[in-house]
SELUMVO-971337 format. One record per residue (C-alpha): residue number from 1; residue in three letters; y, z, x. Coordinates in pm, 1 decimal. Each point is the difference from the previous one (the first is absolute). Layout:
NUM / ALA / Y / Z / X;
...
//
This chain:
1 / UNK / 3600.9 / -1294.0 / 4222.4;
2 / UNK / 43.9 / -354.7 / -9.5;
3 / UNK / -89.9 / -231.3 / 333.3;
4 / UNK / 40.8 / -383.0 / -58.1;
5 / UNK / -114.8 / -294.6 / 198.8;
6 / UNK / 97.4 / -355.3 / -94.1;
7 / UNK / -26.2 / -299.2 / 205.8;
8 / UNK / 308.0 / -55.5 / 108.3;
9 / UNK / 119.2 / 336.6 / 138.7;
10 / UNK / -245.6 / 317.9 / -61.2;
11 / UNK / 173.5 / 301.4 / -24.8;
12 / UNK / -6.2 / 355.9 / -96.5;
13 / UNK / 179.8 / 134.5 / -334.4;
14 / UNK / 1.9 / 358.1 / -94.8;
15 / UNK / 59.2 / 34.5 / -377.0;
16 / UNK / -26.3 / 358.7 / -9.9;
17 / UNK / -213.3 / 279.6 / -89.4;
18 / UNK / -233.2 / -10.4 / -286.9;
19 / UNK / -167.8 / 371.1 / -0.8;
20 / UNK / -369.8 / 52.4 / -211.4;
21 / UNK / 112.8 / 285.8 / -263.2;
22 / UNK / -335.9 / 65.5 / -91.0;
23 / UNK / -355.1 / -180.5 / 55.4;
24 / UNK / 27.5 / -184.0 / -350.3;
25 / UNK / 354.6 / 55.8 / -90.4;
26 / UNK / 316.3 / -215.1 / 97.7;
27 / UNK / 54.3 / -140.6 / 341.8;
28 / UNK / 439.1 / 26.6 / 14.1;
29 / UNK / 201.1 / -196.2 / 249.8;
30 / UNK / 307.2 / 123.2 / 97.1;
31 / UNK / 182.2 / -273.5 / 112.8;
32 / UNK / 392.8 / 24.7 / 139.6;
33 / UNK / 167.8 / -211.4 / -318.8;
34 / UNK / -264.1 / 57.8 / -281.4;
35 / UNK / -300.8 / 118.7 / -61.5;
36 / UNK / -324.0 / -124.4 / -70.2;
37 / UNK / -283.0 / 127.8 / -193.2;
38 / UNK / -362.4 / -122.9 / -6.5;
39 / UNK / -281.2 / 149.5 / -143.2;
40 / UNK / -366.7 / 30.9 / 134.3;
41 / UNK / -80.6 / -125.2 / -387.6;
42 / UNK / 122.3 / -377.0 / 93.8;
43 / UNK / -288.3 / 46.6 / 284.7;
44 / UNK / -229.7 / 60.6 / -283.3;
45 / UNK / 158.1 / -210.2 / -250.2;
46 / UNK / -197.3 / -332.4 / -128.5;
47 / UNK / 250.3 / -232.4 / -14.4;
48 / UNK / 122.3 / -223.1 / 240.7;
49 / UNK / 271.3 / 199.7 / 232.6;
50 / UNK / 241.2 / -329.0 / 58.5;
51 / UNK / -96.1 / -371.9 / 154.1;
52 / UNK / -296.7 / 9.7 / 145.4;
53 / UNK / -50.3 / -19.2 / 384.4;
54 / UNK / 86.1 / -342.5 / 103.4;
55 / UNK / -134.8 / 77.0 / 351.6;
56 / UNK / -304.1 / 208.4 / 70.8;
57 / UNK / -141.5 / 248.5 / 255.6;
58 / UNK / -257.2 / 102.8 / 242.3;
59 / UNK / -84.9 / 379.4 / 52.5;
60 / UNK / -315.9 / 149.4 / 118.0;
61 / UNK / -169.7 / -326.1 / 60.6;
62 / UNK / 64.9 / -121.0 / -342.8;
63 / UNK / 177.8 / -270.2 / -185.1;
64 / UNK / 245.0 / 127.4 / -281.5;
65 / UNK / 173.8 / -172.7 / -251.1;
66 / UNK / 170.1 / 71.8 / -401.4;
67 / UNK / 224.2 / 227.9 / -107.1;
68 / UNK / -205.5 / 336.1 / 82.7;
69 / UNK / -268.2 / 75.4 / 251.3;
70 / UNK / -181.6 / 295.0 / 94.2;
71 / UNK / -16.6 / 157.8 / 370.3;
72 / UNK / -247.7 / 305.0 / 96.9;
73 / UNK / 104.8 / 170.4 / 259.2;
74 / UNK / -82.8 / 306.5 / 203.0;
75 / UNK / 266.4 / 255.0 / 22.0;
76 / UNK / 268.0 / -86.5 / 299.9;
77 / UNK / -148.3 / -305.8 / 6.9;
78 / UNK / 178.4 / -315.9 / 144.6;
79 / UNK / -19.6 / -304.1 / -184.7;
80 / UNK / 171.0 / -352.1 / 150.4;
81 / UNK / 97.3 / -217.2 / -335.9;
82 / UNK / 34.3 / -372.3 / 172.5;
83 / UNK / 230.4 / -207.3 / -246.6;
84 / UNK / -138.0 / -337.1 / -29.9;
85 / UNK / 39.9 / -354.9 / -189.4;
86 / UNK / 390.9 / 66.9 / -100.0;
87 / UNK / 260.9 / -272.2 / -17.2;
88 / UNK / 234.4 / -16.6 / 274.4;
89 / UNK / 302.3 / 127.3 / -166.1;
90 / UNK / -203.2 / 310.2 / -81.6;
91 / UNK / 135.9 / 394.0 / 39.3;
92 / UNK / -312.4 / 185.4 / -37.6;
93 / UNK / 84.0 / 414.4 / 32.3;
94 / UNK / -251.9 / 280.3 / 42.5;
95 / UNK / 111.2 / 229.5 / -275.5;
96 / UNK / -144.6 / 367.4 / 81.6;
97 / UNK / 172.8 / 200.7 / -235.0;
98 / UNK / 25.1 / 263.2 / 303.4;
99 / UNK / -351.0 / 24.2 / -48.1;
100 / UNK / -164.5 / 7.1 / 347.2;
101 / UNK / 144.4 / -134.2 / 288.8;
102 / UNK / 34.9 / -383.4 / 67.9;
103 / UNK / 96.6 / -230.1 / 258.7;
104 / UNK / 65.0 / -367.6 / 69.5;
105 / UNK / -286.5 / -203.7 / 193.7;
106 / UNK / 4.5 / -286.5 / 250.6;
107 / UNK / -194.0 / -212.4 / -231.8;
108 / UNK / 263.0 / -50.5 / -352.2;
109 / UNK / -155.1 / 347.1 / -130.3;
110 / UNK / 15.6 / 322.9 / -26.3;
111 / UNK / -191.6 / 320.1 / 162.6;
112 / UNK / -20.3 / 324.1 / -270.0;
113 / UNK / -170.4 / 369.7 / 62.2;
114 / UNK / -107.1 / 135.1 / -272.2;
115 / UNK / 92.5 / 335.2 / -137.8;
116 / UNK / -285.0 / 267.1 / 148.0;
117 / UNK / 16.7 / 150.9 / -410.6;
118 / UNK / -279.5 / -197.2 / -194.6;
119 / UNK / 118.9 / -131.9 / -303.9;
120 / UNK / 139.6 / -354.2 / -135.1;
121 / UNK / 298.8 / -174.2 / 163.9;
122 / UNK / 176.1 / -259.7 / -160.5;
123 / UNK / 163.1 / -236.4 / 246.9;
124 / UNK / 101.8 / -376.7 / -68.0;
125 / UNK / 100.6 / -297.9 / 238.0;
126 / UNK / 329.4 / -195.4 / -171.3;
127 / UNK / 115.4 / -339.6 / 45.4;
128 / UNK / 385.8 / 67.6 / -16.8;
129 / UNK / 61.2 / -366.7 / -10.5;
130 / UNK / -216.6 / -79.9 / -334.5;
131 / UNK / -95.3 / 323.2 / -102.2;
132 / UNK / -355.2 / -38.7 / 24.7;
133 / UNK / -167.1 / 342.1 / 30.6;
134 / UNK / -354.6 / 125.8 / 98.4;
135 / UNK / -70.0 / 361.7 / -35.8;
136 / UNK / -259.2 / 199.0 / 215.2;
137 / UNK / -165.6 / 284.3 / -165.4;
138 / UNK / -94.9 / 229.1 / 255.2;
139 / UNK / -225.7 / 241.9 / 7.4;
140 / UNK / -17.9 / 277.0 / 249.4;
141 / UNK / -376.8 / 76.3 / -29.6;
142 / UNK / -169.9 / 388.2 / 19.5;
143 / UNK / -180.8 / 66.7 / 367.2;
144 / UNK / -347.4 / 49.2 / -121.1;
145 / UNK / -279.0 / 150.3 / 180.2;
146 / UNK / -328.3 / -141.4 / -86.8;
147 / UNK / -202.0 / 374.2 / 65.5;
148 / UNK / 178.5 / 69.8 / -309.3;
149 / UNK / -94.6 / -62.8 / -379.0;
150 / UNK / 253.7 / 50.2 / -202.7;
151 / UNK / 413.1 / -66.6 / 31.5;
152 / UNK / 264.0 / 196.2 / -151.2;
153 / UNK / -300.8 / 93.0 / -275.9;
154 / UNK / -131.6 / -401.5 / 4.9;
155 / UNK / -343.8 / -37.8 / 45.8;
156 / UNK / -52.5 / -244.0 / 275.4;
157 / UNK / -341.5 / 71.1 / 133.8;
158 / UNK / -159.2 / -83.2 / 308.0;
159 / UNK / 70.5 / -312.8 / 205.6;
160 / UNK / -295.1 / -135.6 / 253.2;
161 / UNK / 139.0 / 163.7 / 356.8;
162 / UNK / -41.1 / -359.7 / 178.3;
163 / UNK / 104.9 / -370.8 / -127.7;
164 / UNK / -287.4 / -235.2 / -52.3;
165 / UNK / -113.7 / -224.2 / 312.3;
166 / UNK / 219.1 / -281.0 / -15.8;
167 / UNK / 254.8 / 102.0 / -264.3;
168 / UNK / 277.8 / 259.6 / 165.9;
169 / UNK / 183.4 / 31.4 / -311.9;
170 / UNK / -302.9 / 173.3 / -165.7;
171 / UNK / 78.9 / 330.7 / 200.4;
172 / UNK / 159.9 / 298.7 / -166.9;
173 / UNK / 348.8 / -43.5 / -122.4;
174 / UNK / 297.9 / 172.4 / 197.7;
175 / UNK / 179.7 / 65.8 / -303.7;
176 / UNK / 32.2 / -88.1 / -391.6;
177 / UNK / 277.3 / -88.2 / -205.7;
178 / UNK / 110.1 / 237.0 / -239.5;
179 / UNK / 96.0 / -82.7 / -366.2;
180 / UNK / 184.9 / 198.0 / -233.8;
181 / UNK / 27.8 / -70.5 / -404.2;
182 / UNK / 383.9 / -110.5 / 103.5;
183 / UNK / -116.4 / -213.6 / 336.5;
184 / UNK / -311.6 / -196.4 / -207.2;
185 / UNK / 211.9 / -253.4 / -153.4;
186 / UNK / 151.7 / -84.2 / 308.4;
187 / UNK / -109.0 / -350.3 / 87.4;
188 / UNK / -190.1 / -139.4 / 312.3;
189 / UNK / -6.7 / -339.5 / -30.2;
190 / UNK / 223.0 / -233.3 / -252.4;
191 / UNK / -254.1 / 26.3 / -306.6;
192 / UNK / -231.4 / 334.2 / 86.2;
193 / UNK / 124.1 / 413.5 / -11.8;
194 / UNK / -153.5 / 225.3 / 267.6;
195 / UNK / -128.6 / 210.2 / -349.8;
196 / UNK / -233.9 / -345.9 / -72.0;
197 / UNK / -212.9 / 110.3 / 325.7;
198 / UNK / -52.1 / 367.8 / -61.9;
199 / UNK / -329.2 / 163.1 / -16.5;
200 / UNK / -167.3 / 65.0 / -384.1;
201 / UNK / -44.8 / 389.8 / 76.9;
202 / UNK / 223.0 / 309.5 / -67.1;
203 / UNK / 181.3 / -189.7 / -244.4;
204 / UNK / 245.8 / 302.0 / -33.6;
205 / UNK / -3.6 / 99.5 / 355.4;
206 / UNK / 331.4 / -39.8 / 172.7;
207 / UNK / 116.1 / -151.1 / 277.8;
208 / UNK / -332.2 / -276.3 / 22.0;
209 / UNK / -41.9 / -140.9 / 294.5;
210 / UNK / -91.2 / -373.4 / 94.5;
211 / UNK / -49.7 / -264.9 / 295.6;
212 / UNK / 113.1 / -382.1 / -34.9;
213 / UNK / -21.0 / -261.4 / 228.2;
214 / UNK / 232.7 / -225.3 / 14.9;
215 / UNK / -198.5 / -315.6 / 54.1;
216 / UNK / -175.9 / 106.2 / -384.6;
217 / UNK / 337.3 / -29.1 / -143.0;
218 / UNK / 77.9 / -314.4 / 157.3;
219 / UNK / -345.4 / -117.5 / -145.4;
220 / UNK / 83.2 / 125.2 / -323.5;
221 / UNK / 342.0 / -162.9 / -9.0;
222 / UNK / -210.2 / -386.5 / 100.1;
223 / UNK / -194.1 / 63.7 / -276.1;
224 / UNK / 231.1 / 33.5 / -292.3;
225 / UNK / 204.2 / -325.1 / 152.8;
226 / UNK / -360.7 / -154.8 / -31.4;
227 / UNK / -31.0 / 135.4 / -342.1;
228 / UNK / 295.0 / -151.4 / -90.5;
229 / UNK / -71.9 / -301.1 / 161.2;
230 / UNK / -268.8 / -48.3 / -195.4;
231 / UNK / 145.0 / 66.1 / -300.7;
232 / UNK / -30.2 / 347.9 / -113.5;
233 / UNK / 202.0 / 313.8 / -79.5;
234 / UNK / 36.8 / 166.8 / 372.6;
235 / UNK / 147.3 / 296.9 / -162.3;
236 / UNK / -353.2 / 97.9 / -152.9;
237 / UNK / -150.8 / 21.9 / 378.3;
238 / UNK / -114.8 / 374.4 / -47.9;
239 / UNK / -145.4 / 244.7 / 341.9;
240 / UNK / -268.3 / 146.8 / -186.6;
241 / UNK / -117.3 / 210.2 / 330.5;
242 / UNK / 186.1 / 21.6 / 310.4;
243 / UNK / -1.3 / 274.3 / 284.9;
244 / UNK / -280.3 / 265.4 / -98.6;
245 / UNK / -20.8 / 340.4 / 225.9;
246 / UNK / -351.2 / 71.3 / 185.3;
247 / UNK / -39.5 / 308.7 / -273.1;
248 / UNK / 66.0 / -280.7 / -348.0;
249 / UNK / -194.1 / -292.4 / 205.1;
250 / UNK / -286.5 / 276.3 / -5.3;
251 / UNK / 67.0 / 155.1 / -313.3;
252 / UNK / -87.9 / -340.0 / -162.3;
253 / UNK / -306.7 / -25.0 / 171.0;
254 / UNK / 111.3 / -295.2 / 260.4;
255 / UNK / -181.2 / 108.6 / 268.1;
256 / UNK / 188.7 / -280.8 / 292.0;
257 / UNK / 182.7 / 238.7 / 195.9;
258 / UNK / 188.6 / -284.2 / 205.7;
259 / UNK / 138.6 / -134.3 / -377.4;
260 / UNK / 274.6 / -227.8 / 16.0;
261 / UNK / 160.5 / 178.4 / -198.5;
262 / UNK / -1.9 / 351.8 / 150.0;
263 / UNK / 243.5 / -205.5 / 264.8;
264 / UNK / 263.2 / -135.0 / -244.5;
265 / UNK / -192.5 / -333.5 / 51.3;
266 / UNK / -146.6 / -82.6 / -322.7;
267 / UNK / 85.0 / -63.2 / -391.5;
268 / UNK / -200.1 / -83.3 / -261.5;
269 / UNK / 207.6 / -250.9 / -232.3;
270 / UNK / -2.7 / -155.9 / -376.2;
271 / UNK / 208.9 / -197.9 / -157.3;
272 / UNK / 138.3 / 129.9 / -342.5;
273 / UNK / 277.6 / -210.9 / -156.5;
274 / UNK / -69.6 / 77.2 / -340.8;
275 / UNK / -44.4 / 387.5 / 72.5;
276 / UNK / -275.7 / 58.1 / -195.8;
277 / UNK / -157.7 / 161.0 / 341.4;
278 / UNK / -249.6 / -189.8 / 118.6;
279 / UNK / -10.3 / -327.4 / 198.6;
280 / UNK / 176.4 / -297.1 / -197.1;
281 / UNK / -237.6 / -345.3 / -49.6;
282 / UNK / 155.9 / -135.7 / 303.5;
283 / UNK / -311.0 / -311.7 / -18.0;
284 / UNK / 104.7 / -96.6 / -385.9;
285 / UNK / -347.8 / 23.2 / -80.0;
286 / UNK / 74.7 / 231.8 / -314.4;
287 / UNK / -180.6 / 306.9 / 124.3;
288 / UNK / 33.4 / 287.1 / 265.2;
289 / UNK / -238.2 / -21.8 / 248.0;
290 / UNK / -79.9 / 40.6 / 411.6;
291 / UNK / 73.4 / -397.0 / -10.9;
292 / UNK / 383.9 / 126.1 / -47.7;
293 / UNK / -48.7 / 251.7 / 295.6;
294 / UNK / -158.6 / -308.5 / 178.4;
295 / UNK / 326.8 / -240.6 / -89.0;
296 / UNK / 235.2 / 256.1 / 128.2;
297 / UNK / -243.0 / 90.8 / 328.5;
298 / UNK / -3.7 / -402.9 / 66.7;
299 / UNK / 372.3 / -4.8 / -46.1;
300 / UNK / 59.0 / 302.5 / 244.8;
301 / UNK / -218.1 / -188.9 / 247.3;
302 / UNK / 236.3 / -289.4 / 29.1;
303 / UNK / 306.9 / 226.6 / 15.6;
304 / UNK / -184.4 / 137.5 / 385.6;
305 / UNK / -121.5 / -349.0 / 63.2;
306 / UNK / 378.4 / -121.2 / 29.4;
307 / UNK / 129.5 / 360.9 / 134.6;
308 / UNK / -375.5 / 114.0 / 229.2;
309 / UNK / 225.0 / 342.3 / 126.6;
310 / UNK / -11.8 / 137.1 / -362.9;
311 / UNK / -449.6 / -19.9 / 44.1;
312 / UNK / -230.3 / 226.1 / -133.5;
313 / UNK / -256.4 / 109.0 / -241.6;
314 / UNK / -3.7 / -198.6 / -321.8;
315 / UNK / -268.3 / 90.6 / -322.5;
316 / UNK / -1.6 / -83.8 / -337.1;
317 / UNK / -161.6 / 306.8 / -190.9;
318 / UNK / -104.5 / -15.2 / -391.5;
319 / UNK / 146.2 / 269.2 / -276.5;
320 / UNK / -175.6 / 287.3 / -95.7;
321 / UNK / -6.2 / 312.6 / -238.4;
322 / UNK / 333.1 / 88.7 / 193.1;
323 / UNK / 182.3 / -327.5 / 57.6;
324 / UNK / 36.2 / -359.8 / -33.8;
325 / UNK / -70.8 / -240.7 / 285.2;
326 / UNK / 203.8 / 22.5 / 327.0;
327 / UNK / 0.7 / -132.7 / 336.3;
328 / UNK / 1.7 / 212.3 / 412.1;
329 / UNK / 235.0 / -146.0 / 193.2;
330 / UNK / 69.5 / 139.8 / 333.3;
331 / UNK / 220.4 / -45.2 / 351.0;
332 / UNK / -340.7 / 71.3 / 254.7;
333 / UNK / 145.8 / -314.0 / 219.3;
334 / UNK / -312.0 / -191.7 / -70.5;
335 / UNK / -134.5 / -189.0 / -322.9;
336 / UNK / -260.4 / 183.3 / -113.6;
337 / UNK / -155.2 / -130.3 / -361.1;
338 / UNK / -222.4 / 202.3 / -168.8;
//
């Protein structure tokens, strides 16, 4: 299904069906004249789809913007996409691939329910008039219940029952997002995969499963423009650590059980242009050191200072027998340095 809403005159297109023929196989459309095939791979796919947005969106409370973005969503969920800072001659379309069910809002957007099977949903928003494209990867999460340990064979662990006095998003989760060997390439943000955030255990266990907030991404994203900025190699901006399980958090002998990361909140971060893997010499002082963990924690502190919604925990933290230096960055809501 295809809805579109310009400017001028919104209206509704149908384009025809597109059915799923299997979970990571080809999504067909059958249109009247010709057909059209795309494949879940260019929802995985590295490379730039087309022109990049040249508007951007706001779903779930948050700002989007580039040529892919990631939404996690509960299954039947519905999610409003509000199209915003278009030109005028614009012809922005809702393109569902008769995924879902979708509508036209009030407000130049869109309202979409989510399919009630978990499982990744590639959807995009299209500019007919320039072409400009940004595609939603979205994934259908797994109900979870937190008296369990394990999922589908994953070790999870145990959550704490109750979210910390004055943090609500520190209960436990209603549901994770599954990942597949096929689905962890899929991207969630215009530089980062959904595999970069996955938990170091099972390492042949499949599916994984993982929790991302969307605000980390959006950090993540600030900070390789700042890299760049500054003059190095955003490319070599690596997630050493992202979400962790209760069980792995344990298993390493952390013993917060309120972790950032447990809540898809947290990363820990190098930079490694030259990948050699460890943290480059970001301070041009000829040797790697905490001061280079220090450069890059100073440097993430002026990306929140200019953007305070992306907040949180920031630590610079030294190498050891296991790894170089690295820094904690986090999306708590409140600057925290440590």
């Amino acid at each position: 299904m295809s809805i579109t809403a310009s400017r001028a005159s919104p209206r509704a297109i149908a384009l025809g069906a597109i059915a799923l023929a299997a979970l990571l196989g080809l999504l067909v459309s059958a249109p009247p004249v010709a057909a059209q095939r795309l494949s879940v791979t260019r929802a995985l796919d590295s490379e730039l789809f087309g022109r990049t947005a040249d508007f951007t969106v706001y779903a779930q409370g948050h700002r989007l913007a580039g040529d892919v973005n990631a939404i996690f969503a509960l299954p039947g969920e519905r999610l409003a996409f509000t199209v915003a800072d278009q030109a005028p001659t614009a012809n922005v379309q809702l393109d569902t691939q008769g995924l879902g069910s979708a509508a036209q809002s009030v407000d130049n957007g869109f309202y979409w329910q989510a399919p009630r099977t978990p499982g990744l949903y590639p959807i995009r928003l299209v500019n007919r008039a320039t072409g400009g494209e940004m595609r939603l990867n979205v994934f259908v999460q797994t109900p979870f219940d937190a008296g369990d340990d394990t999922l589908n064979g994953y070790d999870i662990g145990h959550y704490e029952p109750v979210a910390r006095v004055k943090d609500p998003h520190s209960g436990p989760p209603q549901a994770l997002i599954e990942v597949s060997k096929a689905t962890a390439r899929a991207r969630v943000s215009p530089h980062f995969t959904i595999g970069d955030f996955l938990c170091h255990q099972q390492p042949e266990h499949w599916p994984k499963y993982v929790l991302i907030k969307t605000a980390l991404l959006a950090k993540l994203e600030r900070i390789r423009s700042a890299l760049i900025e500054a003059g190095i190699d955003g490319r070599g901006l690596v997630v050493m650590s992202g979400y962790r399980t209760p069980w792995y958090n344990a298993d390493i002998g952390n013993t917060t059980v309120y972790s950032q990361h447990l809540f898809g909140s947290a990363a820990d971060i190098f930079v490694d242009a030259d990948n050699d893997g460890e943290m480059d010499d970001l301070n041009a002082d000829g040797v790697i050191s905490t001061a280079d963990a220090e450069w890059l924690a100073d440097l993430v502190e002026s990306v929140t200072a200019t953007h305070p919604a992306l907040a949180g925990g920031l630590s610079a933290y030294p190498a050891n027998a296991y790894h170089g230096p690295f820094i904690h960055i986090d999306v708590r809501g409140i600057a925290v340095r440590w």
